[in-house]
C-alpha positions as CSV (number, residue, x, y, z in Angstrom):
1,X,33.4,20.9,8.3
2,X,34.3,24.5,8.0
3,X,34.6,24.0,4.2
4,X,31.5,22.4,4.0
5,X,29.8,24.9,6.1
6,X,31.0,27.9,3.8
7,X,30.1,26.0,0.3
8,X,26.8,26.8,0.4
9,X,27.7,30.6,0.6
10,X,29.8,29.6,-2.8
11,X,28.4,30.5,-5.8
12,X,30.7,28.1,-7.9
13,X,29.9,25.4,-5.7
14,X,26.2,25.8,-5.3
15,X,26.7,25.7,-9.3
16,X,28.7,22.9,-9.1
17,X,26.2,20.9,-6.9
18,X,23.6,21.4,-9.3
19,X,25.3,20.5,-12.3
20,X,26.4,16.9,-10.7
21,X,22.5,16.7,-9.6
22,X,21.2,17.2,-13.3
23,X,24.2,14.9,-15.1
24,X,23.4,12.1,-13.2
25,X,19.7,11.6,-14.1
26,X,19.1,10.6,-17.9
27,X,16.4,11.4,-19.5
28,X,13.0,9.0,-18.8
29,X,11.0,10.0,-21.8
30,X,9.2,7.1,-23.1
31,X,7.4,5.1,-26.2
32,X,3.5,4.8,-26.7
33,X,4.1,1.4,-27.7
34,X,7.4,0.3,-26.3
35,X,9.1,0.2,-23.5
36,X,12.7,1.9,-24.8
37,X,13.4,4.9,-23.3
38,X,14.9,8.0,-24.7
39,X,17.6,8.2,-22.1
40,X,18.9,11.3,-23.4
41,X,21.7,13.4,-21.6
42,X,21.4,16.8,-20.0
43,X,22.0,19.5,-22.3
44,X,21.7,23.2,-21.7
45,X,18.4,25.0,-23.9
46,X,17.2,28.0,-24.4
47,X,14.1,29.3,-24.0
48,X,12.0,30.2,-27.2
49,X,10.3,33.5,-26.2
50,X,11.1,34.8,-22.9
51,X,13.4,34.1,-19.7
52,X,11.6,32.3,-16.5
53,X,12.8,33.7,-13.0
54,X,15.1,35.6,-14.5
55,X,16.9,32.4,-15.8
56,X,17.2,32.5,-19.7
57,X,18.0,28.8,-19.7
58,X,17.1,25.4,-18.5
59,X,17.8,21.9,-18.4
60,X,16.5,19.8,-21.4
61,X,17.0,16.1,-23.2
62,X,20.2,16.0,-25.8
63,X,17.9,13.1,-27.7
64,X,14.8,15.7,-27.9
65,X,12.3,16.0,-30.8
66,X,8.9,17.4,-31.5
67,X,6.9,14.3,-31.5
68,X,4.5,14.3,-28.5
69,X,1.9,11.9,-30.6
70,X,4.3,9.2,-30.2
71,X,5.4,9.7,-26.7
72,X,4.1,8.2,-23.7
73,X,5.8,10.3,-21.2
74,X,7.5,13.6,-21.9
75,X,11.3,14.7,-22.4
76,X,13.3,16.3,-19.0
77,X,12.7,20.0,-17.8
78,X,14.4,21.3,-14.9
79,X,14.6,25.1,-14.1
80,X,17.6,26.5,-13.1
81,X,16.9,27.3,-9.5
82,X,17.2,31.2,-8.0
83,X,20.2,30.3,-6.0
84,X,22.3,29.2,-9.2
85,X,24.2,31.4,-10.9
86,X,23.7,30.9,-14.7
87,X,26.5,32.3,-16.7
88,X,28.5,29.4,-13.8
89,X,26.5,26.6,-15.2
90,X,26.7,27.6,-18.4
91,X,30.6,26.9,-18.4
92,X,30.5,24.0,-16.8
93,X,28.6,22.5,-19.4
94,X,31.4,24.1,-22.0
95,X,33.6,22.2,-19.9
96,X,35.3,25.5,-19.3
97,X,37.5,25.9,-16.0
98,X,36.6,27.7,-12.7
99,X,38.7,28.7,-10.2
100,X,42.0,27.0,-10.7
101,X,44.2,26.1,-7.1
102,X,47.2,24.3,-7.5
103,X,47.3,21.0,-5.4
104,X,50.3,20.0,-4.1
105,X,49.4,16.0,-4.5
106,X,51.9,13.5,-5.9
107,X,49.9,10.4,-7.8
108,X,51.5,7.4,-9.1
109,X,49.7,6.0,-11.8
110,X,50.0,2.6,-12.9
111,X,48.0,1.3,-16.3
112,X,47.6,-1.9,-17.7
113,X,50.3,-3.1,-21.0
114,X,46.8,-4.1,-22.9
115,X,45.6,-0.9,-24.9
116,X,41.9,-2.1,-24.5
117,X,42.0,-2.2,-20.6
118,X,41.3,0.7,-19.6
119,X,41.4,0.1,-15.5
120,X,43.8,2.4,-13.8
121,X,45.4,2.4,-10.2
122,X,46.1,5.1,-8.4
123,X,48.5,5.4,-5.1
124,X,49.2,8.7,-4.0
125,X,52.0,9.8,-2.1
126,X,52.8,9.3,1.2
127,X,53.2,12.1,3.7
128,X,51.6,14.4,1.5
129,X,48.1,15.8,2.2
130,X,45.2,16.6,-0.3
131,X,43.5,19.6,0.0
132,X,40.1,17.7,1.1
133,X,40.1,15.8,4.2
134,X,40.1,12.3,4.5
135,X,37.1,10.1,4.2
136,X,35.6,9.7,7.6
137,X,35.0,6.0,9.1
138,X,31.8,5.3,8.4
139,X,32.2,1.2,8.5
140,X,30.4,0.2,12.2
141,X,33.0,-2.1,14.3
142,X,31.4,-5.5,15.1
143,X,31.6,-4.5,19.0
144,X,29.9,-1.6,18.4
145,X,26.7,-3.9,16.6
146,X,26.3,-6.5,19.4
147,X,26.6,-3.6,22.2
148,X,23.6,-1.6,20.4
149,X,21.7,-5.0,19.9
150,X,22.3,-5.6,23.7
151,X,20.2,-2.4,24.4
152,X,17.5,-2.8,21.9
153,X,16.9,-6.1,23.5
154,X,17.0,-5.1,26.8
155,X,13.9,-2.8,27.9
156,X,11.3,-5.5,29.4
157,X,12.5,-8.0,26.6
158,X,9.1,-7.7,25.4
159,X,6.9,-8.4,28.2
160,X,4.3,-5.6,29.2
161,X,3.9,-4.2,32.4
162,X,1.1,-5.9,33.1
163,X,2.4,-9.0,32.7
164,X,5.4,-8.2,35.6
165,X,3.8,-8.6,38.2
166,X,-0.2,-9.3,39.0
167,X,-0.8,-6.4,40.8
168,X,0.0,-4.4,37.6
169,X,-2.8,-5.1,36.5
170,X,-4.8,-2.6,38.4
171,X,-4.9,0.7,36.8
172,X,-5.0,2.8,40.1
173,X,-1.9,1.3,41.3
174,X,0.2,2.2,37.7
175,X,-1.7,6.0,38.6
176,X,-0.1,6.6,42.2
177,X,3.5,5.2,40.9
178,X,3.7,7.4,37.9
179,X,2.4,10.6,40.7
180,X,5.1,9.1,43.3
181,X,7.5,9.4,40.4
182,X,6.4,13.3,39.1
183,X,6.5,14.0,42.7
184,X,10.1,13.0,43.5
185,X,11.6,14.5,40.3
186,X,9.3,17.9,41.1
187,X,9.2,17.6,45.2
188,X,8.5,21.8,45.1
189,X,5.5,21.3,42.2
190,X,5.4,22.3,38.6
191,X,6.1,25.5,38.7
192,X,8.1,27.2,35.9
193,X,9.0,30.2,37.8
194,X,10.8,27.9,40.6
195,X,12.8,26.4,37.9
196,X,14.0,29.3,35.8
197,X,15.1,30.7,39.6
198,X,17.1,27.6,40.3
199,X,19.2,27.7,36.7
200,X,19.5,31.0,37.3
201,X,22.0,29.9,40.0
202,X,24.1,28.2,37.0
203,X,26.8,29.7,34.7
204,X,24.9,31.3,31.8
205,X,26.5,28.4,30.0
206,X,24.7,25.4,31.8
207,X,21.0,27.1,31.7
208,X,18.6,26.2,29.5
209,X,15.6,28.8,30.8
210,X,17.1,32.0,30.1
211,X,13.9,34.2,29.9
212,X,10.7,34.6,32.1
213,X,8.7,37.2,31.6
214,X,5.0,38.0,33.1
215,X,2.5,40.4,31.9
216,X,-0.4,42.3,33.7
217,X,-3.1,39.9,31.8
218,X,-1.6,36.7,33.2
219,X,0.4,35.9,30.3
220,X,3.8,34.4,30.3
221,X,6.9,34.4,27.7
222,X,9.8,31.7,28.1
223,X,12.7,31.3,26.1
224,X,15.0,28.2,26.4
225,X,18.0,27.4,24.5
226,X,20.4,24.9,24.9
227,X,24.1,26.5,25.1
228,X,25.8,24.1,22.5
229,X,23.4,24.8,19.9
230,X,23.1,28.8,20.0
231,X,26.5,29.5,18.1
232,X,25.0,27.8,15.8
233,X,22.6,30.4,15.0
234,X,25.7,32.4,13.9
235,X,26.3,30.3,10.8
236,X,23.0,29.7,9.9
237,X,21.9,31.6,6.8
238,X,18.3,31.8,7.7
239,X,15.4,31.0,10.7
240,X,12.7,29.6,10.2
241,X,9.9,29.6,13.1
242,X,6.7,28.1,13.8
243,X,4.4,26.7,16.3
244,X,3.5,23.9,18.1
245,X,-0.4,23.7,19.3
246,X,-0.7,20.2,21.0
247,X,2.6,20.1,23.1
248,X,1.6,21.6,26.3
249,X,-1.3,21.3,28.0
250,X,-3.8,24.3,28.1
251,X,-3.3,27.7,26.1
252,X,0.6,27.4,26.0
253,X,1.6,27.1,22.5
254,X,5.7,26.0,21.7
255,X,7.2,28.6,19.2
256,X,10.4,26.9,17.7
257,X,13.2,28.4,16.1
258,X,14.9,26.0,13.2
259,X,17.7,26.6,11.5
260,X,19.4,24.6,8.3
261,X,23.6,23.6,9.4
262,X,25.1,23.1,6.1
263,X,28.5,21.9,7.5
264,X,26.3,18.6,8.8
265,X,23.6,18.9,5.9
266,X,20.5,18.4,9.1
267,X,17.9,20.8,10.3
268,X,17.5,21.6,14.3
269,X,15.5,23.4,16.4
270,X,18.2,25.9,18.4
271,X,15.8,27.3,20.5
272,X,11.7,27.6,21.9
273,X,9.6,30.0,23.0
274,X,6.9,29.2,25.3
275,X,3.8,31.7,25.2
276,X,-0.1,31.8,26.2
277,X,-0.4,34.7,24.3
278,X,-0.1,35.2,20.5
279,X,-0.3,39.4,20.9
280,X,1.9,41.5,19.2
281,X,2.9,42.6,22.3
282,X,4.3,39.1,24.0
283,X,6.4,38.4,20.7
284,X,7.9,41.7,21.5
285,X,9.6,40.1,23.9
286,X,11.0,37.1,22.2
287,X,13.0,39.1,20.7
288,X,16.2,40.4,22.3
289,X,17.3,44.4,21.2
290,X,21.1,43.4,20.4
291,X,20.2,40.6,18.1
292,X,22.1,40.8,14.7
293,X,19.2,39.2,12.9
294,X,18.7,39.8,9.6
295,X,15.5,37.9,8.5
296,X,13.2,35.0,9.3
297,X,11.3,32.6,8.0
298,X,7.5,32.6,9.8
299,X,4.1,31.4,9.3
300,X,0.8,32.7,9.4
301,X,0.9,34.2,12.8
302,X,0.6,37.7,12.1
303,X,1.5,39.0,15.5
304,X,5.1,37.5,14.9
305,X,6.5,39.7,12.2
306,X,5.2,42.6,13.8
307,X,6.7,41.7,17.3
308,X,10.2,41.6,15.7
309,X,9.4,44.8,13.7
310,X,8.6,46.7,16.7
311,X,11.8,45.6,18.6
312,X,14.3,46.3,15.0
313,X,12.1,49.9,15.1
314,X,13.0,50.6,18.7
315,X,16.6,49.9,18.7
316,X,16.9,52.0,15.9
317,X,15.2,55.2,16.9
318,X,15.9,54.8,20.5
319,X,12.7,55.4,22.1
320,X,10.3,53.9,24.4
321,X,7.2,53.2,21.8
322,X,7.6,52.7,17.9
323,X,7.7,56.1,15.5
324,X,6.5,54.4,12.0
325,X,4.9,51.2,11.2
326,X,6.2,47.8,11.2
327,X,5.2,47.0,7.3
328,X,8.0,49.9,6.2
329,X,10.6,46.8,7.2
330,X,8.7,43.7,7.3
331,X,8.7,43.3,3.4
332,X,12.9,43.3,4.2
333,X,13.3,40.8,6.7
334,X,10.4,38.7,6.8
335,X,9.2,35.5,4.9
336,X,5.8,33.4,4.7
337,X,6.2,30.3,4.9
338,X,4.8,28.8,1.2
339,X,2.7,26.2,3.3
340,X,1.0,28.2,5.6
341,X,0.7,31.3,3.1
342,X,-1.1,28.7,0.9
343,X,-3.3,27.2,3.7
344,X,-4.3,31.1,4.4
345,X,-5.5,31.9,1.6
346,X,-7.2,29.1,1.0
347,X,-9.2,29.8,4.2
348,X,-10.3,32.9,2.2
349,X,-12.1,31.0,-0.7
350,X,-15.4,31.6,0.5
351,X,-14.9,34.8,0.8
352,X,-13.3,35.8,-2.0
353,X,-14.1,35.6,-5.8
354,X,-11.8,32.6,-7.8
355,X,-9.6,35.4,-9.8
356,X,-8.5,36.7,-6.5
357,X,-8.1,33.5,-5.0
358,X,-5.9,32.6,-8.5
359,X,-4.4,35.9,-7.9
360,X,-3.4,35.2,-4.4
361,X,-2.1,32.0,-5.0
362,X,0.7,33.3,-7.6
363,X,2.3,34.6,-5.4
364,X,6.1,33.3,-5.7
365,X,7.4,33.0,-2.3
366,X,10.8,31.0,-0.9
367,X,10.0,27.6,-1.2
368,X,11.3,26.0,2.7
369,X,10.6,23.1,4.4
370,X,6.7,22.5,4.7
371,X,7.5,21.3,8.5
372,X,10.2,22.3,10.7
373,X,8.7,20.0,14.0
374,X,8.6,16.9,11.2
375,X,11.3,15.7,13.9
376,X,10.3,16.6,17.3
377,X,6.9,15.0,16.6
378,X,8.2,11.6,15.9
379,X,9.2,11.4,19.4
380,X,7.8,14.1,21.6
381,X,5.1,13.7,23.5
382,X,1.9,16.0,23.9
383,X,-0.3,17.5,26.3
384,X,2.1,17.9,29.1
385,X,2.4,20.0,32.1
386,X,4.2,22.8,31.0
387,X,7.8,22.0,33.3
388,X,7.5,18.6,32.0
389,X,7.2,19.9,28.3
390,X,10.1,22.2,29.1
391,X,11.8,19.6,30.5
392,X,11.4,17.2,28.4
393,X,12.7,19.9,24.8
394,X,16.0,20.4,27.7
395,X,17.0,16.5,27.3
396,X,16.2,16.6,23.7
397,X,18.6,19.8,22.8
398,X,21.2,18.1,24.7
399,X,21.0,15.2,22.6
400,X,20.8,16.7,19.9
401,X,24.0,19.3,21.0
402,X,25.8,16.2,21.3
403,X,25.2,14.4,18.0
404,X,25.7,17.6,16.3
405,X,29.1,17.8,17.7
406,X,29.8,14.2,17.1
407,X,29.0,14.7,13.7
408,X,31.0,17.4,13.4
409,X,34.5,15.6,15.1
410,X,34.1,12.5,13.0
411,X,33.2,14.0,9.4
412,X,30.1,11.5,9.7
413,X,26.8,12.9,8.8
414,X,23.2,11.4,10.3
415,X,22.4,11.5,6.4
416,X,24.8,10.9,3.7
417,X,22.0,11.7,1.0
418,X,21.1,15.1,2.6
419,X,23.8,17.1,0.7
420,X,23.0,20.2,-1.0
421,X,23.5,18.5,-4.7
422,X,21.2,15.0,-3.2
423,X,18.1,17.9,-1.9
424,X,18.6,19.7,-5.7
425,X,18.8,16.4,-7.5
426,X,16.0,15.0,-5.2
427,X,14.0,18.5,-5.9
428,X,14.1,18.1,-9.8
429,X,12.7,14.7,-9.4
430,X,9.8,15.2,-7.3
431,X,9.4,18.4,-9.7
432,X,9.9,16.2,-12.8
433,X,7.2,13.3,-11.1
434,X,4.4,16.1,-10.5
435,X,4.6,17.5,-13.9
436,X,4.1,14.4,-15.6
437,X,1.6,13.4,-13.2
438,X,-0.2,16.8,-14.0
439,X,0.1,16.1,-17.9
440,X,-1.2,12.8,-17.2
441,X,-4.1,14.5,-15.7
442,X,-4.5,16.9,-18.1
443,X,-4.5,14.7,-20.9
444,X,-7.3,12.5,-19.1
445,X,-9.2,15.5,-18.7
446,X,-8.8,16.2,-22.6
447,X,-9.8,13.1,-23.1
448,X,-13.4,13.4,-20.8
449,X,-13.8,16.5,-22.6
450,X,-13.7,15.3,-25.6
451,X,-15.4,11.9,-24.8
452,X,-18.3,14.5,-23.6
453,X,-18.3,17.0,-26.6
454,X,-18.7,13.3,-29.3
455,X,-21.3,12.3,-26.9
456,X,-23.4,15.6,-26.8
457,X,-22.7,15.5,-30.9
458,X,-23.9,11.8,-31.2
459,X,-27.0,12.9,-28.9
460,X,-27.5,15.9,-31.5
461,X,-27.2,14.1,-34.7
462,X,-29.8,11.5,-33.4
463,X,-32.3,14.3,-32.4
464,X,-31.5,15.9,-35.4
465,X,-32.0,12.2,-37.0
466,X,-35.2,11.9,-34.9
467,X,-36.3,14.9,-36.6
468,X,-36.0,14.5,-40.0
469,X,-37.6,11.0,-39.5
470,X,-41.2,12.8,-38.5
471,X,-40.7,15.4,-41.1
472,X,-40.2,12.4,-43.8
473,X,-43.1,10.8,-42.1
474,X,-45.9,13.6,-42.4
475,X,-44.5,14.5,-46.0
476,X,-45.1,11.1,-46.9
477,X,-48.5,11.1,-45.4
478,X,-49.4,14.3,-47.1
479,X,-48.2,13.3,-50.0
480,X,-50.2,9.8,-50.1
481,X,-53.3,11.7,-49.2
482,X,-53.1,14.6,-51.9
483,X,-52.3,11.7,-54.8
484,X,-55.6,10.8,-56.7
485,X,-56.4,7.4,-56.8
486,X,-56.7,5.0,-60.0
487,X,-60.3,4.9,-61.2
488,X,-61.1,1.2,-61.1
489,X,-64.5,-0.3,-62.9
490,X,-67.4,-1.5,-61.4
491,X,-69.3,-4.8,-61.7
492,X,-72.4,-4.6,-61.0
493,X,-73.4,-7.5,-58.5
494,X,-76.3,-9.2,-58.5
495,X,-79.1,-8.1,-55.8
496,X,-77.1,-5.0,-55.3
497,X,-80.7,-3.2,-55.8
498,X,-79.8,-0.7,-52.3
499,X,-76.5,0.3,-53.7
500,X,-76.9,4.0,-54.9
501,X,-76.6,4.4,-58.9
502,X,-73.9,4.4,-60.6
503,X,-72.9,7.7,-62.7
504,X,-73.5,7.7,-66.5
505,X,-69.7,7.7,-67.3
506,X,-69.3,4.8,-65.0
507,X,-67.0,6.0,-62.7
508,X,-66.8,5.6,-59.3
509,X,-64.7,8.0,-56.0
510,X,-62.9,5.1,-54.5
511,X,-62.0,7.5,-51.4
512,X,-66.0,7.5,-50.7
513,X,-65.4,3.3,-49.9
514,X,-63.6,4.0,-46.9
515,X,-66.3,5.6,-45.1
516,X,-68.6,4.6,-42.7
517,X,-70.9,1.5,-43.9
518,X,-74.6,2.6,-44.8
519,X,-77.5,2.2,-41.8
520,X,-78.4,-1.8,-43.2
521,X,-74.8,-2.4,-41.8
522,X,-73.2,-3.9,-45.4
523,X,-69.7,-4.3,-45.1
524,X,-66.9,-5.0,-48.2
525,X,-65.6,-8.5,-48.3
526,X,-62.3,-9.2,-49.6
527,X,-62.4,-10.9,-53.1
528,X,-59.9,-12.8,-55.3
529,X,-60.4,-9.9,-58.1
530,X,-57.8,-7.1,-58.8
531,X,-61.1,-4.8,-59.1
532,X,-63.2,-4.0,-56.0
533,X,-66.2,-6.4,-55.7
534,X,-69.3,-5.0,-53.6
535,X,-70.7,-7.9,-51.8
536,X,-73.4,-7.1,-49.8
537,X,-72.9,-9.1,-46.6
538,X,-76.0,-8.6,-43.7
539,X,-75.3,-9.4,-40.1
């Protein structure tokens, strides 16, 4: 466990974690029109015009090319992340050697006669140790099964508690044994301060409520930790804190400290603070002056940084109130959480304009988990009195103290696939899934765009169409009205005496036809002739 613990402080094995995480995923680049894959190896690739976070490489597909019209999903890209050293990676895909140690192992080998089998057995030596421990028991004995089935079967074997006894069934009776039972495990009330007096009885190893301070505005600071797990805020590399709104009932809020044990690849919560008051001047005192700390992880509580500022201030200039301001060493030792940061700004949106929101948002900060009481919550109850609360996070930490320490006696982790090379391989994925998610998305929205910009063309071109169908019209009517008309000859009709004369030359203004009829009301009948025939026709 101590080598595990310290491989995360190894460059060459941080290195070596991600290399094994980006090996062992093939490439999942696909065909528009088929289903065959590219599955392409990991290669190392440069980038074209300028290094990204200070990496000048990354991770691409060995079976890469430069047709995106044919692909339905695209080719690998991993970033080298800011924990990896390069120029390490960089040999181990030469295959070049790292540190060499020489083991002191003695393998027999035995392979088959056949030349095409290529199975191999390998006994090593007896007596002899490797230099890596030896695999922990992780197969569960059969005794072991039935005893844990025996106690999940147990408890009520189903039936409810109504169901025990008929007078169950009465809500005020379930009330009074619940208050018998709070009063027999608190018989001097629930009172914090009587508490933190009686473990102060105790060996400073056995308490659990090491702090209680009171201020003049009736607010209170607590700090419990549990005495197996603060060592382990030695080897953590970093703290992360943040708090819990809906554990206790009223205006105390739970302020958790989480650290990441590499040795047993699990996150816990070392220690809580519990506060009413979310001053600068109550986190003052969650801090103690001898700490070693050299940075934290927090979220968007503001008065948090500049409590620890304030106490790193006064132990260093030894006086009684703070001589400079807290932002001279807060941009050295503390850390926004990226969820909360985000979730701030965001607040701001309607306040601010969209290119300092964009602005705001670029901001590259550590990436860290987006929860750190993910865990408590799956089995910690809320809105209780605050000794009950506090009592409650004591049997937790012990728990948890003691699976830690199991973990760490066997070799057995809670999680096998929590490794540092299982979170980078599992990181490149879920990076991998949103970016194609996000060129899916884009490429839908090129297509609405474009679906948008043909339809506002089509609706142009048939206004534009529309158009040039009434300018035809009225130059065909114009035109029809300035032709002259065919001079056609008149037959005379007999009794046709009212008709006006005819002109000497014969010729007759056919567009004078189409007027209104005379005052006798003749009309012109339709005839068989090609000529027009005046037929005088009286109503």
């Amino acid at each position: 466990m101590a080598a595990k613990s310290s491989e995360a402080k190894s460059l060459a094995a941080v290195a070596s974690f991600f290399f094994r995480s980006v090996t062992s995923i093939r490439c999942k680049a696909t065909f528009v029109n088929s289903n065959a894959v590219y599955n392409g190896e990991a290669v190392l690739r440069k980038f074209r015009q300028r290094p990204s976070n200070g990496k000048a490489s990354f991770i691409g597909c060995s079976n890469w090319s430069d047709d995106s019209s044919n692909m339905a999903t695209s080719h690998r890209f991993t970033a080298i992340p800011k924990g990896v050293r390069e120029s390490i990676v960089l040999k181990l895909f030469r295959n070049e050697a790292l540190d060499e140690e020489d083991d002191d192992t003695e393998l027999s080998l035995f392979i088959p006669v056949d030349p095409t089998d290529l199975r191999i057995v390998i006994i090593p030596l007896a007596g002899v140790p490797h230099r890596h421990p030896s695999l922990p028991r992780t197969k569960i004995p059969i005794t072991i099964q039935q005893r844990y089935t025996r106690l999940a079967e147990k408890d009520l074997e189903g039936t409810l508690v109504q169901e025990l006894h008929p007078g169950m069934m009465i809500n005020r009776k379930r009330v009074d044994l619940v208050r018998d039972q709070r009063q027999n495990q608190f018989p001097h009330g629930t009172g914090v301060f009587y508490e933190f007096n009686k473990e102060r009885a105790l060996h400073i190893s056995q308490r659990y409520i090491h702090s209680f301070s009171a201020q003049p505005d009736d607010g209170h600071v607590m700090v419990t930790i549990n005495p197996q797990l603060a060592p382990l805020a030695l080897e953590a590399m970093w703290i992360m804190v943040d708090t819990t709104f809906a554990v206790v009932h009223g205006k105390t809020n739970e302020w958790k400290l989480l650290v990441w044990l590499n040795n047993v690849d699990k996150r816990t919560v070392i220690g809580r603070i519990w506060s009413n008051r979310a001053t600068r001047d109550a986190f003052v005192l969650a801090f103690s002056p001898s700490s070693n700390l050299l940075g934290a992880i927090g979220d968007s509580e503001g008065a948090q940084p500049q409590g620890l500022a304030d106490v790193i201030i006064l132990r260093q200039m030894n006086r009684d109130s703070p001589g400079m301001h807290f932002d001279n060493i807060l941009m050295l030792i503390w850390k926004t959480c990226l969820v909360h940061f985000t979730r701030g700004v965001l607040g701001l949106r309607d306040h601010i304009s969209d290119t300092i929101l964009q602005y705001l948002l670029s901001f590259p900060y550590l990436e860290t988990f987006n929860r750190s009481h993910a865990e408590d919550n799956q089995i910690k109850p809320t809105n209780r009195p605050i000794l009950e609360a506090i009592l409650f996070a004591k049997e937790q930490d012990a728990q948890n103290a003691r699976i830690i320490q199991e973990m760490i006696s066997s070799g057995v982790l809670q999680n096998p696939n929590n490794s540092l090379q299982s979170r980078m391989k599992s990181q490149a994925q879920r990076k991998a899934r949103a970016s194609e998610k996000k060129r899916i998305a884009d490429a839908e929205l090129l297509t609405v765009k474009e679906s948008r910009k043909l339809r506002n063309n089509l609706e142009a071109t048939q206004q534009e169409n529309e158009t040039l169908r009434k300018q035809i019209a009225m130059l065909s009517q114009a035109s029809f009205s300035a032709t002259p008309s065919t001079p056609k000859k008149l037959q005379p009709v007999a009794s046709s005496s009212q008709l006006p004369p005819s002109p000497s030359n014969s010729i007759i203004d056919v567009d004078s036809l189409f007027q209104s009829p005379p005052s006798n009301t003749q009309e012109l009948a339709d005839s068989d002739s090609d000529d027009f025939d005046y037929a005088a026709r009286t109503s």
